[in-house]
C-alpha beads as a LAMMPS data file, in Angstrom:
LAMMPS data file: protein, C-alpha beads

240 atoms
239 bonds

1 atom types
1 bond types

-500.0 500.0 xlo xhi
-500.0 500.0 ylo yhi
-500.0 500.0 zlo zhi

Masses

1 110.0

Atoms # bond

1 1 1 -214.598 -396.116 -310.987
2 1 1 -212.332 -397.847 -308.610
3 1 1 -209.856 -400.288 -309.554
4 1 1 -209.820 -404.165 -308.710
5 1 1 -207.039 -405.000 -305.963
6 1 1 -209.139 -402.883 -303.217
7 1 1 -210.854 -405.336 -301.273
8 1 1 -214.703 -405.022 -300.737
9 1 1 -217.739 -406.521 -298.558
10 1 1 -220.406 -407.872 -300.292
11 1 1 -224.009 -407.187 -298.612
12 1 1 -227.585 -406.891 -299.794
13 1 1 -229.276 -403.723 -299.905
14 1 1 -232.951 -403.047 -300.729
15 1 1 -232.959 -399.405 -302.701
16 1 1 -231.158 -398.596 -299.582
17 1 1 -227.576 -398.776 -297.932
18 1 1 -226.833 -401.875 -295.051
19 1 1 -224.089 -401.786 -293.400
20 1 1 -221.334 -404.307 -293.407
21 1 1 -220.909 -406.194 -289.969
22 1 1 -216.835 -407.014 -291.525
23 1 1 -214.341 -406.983 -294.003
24 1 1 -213.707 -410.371 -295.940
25 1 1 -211.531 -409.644 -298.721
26 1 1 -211.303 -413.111 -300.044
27 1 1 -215.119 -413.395 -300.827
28 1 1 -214.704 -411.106 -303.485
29 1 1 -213.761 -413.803 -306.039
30 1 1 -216.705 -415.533 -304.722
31 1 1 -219.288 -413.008 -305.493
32 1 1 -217.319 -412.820 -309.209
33 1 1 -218.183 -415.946 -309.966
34 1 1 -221.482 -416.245 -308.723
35 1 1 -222.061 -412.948 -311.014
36 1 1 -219.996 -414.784 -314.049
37 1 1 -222.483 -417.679 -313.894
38 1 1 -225.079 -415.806 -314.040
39 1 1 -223.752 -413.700 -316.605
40 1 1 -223.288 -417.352 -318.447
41 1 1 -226.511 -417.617 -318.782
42 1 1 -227.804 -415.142 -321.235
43 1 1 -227.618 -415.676 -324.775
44 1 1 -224.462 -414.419 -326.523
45 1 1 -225.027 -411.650 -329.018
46 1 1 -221.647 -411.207 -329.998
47 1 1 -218.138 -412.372 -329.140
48 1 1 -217.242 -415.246 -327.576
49 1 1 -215.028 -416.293 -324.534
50 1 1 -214.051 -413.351 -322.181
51 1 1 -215.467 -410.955 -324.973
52 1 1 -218.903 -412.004 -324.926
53 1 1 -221.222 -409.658 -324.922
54 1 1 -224.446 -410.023 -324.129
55 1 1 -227.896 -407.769 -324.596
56 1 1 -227.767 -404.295 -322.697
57 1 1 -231.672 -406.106 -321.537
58 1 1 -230.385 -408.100 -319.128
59 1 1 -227.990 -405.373 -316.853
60 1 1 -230.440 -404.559 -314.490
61 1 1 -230.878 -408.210 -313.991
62 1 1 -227.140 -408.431 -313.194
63 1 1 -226.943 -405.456 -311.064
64 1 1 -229.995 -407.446 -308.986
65 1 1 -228.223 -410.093 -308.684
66 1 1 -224.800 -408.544 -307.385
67 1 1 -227.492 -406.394 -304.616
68 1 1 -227.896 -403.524 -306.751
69 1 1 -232.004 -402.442 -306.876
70 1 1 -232.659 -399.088 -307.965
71 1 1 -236.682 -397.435 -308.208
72 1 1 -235.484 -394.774 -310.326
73 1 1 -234.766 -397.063 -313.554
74 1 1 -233.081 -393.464 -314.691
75 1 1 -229.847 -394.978 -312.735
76 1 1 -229.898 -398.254 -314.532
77 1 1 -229.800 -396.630 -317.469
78 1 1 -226.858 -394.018 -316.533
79 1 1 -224.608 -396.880 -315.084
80 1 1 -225.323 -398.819 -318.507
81 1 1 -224.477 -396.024 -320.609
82 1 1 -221.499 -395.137 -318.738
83 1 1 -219.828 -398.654 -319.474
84 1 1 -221.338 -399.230 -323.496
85 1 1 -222.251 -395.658 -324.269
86 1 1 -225.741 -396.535 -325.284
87 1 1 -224.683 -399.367 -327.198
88 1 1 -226.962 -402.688 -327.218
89 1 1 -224.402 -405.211 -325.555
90 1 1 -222.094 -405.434 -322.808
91 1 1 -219.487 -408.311 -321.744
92 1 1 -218.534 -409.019 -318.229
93 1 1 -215.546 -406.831 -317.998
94 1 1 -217.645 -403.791 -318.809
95 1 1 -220.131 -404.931 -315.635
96 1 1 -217.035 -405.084 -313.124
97 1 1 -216.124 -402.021 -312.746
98 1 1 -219.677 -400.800 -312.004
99 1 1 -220.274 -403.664 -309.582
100 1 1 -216.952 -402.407 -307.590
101 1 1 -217.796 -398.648 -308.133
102 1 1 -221.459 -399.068 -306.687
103 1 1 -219.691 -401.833 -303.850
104 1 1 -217.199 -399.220 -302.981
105 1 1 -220.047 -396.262 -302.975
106 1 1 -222.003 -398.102 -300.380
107 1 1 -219.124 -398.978 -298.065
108 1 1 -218.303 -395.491 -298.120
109 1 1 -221.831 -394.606 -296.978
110 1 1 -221.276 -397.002 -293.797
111 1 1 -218.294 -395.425 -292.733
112 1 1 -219.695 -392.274 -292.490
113 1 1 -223.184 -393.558 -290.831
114 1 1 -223.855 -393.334 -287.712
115 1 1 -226.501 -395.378 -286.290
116 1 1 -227.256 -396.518 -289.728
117 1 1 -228.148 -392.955 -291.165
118 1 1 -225.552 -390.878 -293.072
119 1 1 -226.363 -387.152 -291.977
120 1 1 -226.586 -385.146 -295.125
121 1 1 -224.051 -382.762 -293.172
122 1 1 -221.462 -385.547 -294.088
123 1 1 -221.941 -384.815 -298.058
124 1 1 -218.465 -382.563 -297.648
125 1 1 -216.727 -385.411 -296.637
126 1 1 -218.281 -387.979 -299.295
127 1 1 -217.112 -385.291 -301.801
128 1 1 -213.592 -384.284 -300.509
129 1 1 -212.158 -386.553 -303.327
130 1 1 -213.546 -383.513 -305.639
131 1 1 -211.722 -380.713 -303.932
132 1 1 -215.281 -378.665 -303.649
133 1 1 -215.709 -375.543 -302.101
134 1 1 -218.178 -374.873 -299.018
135 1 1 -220.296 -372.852 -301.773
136 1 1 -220.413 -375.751 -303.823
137 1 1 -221.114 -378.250 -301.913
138 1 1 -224.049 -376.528 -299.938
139 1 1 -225.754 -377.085 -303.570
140 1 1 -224.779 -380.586 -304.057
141 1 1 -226.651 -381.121 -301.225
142 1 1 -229.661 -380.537 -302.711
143 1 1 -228.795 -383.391 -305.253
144 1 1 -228.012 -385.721 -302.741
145 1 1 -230.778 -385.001 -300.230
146 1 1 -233.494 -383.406 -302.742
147 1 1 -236.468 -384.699 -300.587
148 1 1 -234.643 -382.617 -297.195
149 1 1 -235.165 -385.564 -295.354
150 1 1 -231.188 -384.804 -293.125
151 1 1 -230.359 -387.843 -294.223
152 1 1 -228.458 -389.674 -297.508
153 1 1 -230.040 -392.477 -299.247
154 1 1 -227.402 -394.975 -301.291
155 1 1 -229.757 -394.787 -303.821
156 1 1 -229.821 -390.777 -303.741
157 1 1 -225.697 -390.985 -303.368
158 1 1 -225.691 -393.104 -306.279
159 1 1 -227.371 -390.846 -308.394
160 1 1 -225.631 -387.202 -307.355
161 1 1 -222.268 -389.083 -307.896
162 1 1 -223.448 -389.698 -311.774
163 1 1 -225.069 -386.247 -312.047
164 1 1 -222.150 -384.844 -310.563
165 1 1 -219.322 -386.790 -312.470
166 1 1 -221.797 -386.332 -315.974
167 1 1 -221.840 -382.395 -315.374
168 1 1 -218.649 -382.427 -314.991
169 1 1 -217.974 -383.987 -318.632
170 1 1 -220.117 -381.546 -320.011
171 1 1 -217.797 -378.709 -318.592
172 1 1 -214.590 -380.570 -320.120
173 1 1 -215.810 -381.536 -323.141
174 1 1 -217.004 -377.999 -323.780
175 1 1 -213.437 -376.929 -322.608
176 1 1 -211.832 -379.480 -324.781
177 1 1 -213.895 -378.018 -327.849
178 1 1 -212.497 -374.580 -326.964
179 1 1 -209.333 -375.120 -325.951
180 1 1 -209.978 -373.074 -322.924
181 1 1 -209.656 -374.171 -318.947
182 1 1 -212.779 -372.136 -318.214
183 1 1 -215.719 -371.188 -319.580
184 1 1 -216.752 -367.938 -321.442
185 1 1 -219.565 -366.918 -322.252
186 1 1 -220.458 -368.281 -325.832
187 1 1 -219.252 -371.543 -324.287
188 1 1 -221.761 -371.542 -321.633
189 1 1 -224.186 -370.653 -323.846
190 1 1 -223.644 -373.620 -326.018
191 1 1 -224.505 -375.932 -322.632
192 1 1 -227.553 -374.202 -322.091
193 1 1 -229.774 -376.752 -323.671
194 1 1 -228.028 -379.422 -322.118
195 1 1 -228.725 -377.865 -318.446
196 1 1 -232.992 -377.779 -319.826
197 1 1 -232.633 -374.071 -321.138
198 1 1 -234.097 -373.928 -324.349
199 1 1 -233.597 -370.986 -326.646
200 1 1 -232.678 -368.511 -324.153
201 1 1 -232.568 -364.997 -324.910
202 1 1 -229.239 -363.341 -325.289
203 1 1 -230.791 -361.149 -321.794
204 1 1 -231.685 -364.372 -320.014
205 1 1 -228.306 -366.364 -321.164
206 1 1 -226.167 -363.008 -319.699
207 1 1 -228.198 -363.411 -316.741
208 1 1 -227.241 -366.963 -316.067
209 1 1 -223.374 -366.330 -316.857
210 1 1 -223.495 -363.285 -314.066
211 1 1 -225.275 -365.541 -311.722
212 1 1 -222.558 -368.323 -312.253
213 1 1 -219.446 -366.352 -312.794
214 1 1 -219.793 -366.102 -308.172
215 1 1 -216.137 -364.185 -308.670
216 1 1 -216.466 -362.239 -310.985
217 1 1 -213.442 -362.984 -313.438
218 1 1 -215.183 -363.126 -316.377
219 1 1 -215.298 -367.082 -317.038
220 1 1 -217.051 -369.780 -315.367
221 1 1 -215.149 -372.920 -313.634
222 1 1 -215.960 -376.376 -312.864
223 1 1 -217.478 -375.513 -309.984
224 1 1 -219.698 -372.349 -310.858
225 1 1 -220.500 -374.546 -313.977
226 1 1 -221.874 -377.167 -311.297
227 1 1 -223.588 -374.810 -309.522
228 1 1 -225.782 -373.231 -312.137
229 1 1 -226.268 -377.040 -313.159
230 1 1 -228.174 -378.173 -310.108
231 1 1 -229.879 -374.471 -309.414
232 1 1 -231.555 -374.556 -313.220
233 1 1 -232.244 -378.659 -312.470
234 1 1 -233.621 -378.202 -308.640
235 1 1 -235.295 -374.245 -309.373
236 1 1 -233.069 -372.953 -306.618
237 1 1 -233.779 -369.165 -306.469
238 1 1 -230.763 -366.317 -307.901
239 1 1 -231.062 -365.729 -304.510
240 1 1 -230.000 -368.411 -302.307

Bonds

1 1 1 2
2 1 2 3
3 1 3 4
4 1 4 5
5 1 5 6
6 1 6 7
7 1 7 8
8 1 8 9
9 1 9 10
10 1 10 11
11 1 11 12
12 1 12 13
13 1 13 14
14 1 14 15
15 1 15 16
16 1 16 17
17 1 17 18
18 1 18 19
19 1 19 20
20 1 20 21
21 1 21 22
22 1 22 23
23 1 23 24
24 1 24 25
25 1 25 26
26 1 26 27
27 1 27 28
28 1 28 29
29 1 29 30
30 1 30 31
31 1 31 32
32 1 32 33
33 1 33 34
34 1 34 35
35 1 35 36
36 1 36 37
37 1 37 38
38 1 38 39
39 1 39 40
40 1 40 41
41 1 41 42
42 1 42 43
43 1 43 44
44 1 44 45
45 1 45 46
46 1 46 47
47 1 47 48
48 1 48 49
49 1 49 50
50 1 50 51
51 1 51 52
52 1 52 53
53 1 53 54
54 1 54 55
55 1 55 56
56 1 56 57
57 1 57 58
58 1 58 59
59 1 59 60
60 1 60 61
61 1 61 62
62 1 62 63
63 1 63 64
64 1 64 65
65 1 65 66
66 1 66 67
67 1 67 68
68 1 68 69
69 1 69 70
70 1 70 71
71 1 71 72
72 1 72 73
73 1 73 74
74 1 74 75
75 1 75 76
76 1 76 77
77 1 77 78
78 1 78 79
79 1 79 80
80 1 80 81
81 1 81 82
82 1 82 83
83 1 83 84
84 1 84 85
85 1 85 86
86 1 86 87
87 1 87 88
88 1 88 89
89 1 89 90
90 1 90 91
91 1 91 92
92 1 92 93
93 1 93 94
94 1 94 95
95 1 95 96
96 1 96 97
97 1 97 98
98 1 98 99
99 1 99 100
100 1 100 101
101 1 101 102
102 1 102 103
103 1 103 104
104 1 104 105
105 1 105 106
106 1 106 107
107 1 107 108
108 1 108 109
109 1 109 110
110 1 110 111
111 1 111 112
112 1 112 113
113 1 113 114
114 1 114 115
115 1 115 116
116 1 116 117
117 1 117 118
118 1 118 119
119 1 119 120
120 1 120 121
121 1 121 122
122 1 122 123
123 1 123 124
124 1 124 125
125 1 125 126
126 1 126 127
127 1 127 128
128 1 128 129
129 1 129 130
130 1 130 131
131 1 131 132
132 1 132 133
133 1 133 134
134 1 134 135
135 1 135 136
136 1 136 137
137 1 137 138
138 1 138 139
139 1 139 140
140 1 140 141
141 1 141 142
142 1 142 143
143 1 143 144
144 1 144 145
145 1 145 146
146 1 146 147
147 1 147 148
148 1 148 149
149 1 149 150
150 1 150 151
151 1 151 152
152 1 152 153
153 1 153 154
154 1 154 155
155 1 155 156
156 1 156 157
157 1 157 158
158 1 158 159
159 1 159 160
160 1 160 161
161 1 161 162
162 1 162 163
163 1 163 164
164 1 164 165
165 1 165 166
166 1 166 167
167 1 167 168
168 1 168 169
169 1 169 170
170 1 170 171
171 1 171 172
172 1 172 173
173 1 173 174
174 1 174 175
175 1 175 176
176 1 176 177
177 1 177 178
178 1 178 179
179 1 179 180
180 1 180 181
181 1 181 182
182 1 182 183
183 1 183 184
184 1 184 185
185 1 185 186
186 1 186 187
187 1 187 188
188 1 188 189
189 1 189 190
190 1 190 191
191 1 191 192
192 1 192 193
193 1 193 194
194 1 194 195
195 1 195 196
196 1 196 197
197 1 197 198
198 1 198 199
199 1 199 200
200 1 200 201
201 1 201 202
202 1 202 203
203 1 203 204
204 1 204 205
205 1 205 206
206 1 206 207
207 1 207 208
208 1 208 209
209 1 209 210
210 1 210 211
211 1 211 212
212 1 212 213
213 1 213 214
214 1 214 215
215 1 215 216
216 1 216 217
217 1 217 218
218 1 218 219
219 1 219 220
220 1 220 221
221 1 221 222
222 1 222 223
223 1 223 224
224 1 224 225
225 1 225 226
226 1 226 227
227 1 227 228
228 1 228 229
229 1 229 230
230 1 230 231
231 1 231 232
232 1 232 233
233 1 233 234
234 1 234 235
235 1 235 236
236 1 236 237
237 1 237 238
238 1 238 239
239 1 239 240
């Protein structure tokens, strides 16, 4: 998430990116308040003053409200659990830094458009902050572009930046368990169910570490770990 003194245009979209016609840093505070307000106006579950939180019910409404629409409601509910961890309330400070993240997400988007389309050739340079290989990002492309349309959605960018970032805490928490920087193979194993492999044979599971482990050294890395995420979630063949 980004922090607070960058300076941000606020614009509508409709599920998908517009572009900003300027930079007005100072209506920033505007568009805070006009969110605050209407953030006043749910009931209070618990808390009061600047830690009152109200029910998780009403963050879509907010995110509406600040621009944000979203068909797939699976994104509401990743951006809500990212802030409250599944928990039933959220106060306004938990909201902000999703409003900025998601403001600073579509401005990015413009600068790379071109005509008003981002070219899904551009995903290496939406993801340089990650430090990807080519290899890897040839398959994040097929999370940010899965219907192969050339072109990136904000609503598609939106979601491969939480698949992304969420695989990604899979592969360090799983380190973190181990106390290892890499993955081995019981390690991997243990993600398994988490990638939608369900009691896979010790033949299959081996299978799945070779395919992943691309050089060979025995463990798998953040980015093989990524990989083998998004070619068990999209079906990409062993041989692509």
């Amino acid at each position: 998430l980004v922090s607070t003194n960058q300076s941000y245009r606020y614009y509508q979209r409709n599920n998908i990116m517009s572009l900003p016609t300027g930079t007005a840093p100072e209506e920033i505070d505007t568009i805070l308040d006009t969110l605050k307000a209407k953030f006043d106006t749910f009931e209070v579950v618990e808390g009061e003053g600047e830690e009152a939180k109200v029910d998780s019910s009403h963050f879509a409404e907010l995110l509406s409200e600040a621009g944000f629409t979203f068909q797939d409601a699976k994104i509401v509910k990743n951006l809500r659990n990212n802030i409250n961890h599944g928990e039933g309330s959220f106060d306004f400070g938990d909201f902000l830094p999703v409003f900025l993240y998601l403001n600073d997400s579509a401005l990015g988007l413009a600068f790379f458009a071109e005509d008003g389309v981002v070219s899904v050739d551009k995903t290496a340079e939406l993801y340089a902050g990650y430090g990807f290989e080519e290899q890897t990002i040839k398959f994040v492309k097929y999370v940010v572009d899965p219907e192969k349309s050339g072109s990136i959605s904000f609503e598609n960018s939106v979601k491969a930046n939480l698949y992304v970032r969420f695989a990604l805490d899979h592969f360090h928490h799983q380190c973190a368990e181990t106390e290892q920087t890499a993955l081995d193979f019981d390690a991997m194993t243990a993600k398994l169910p988490w990638m939608g492999v369900e009691d896979a044979s010790t033949e299959e599971a081996k299978r799945l570490f070779e395919l992943a482990d691309t050089d060979g050294n025995g463990t798998i890395d953040h980015q093989e770990f990524l990989v083998l995420c998004i070619r068990l979630k999209y079906g990409i063949s062993d041989d692509e």
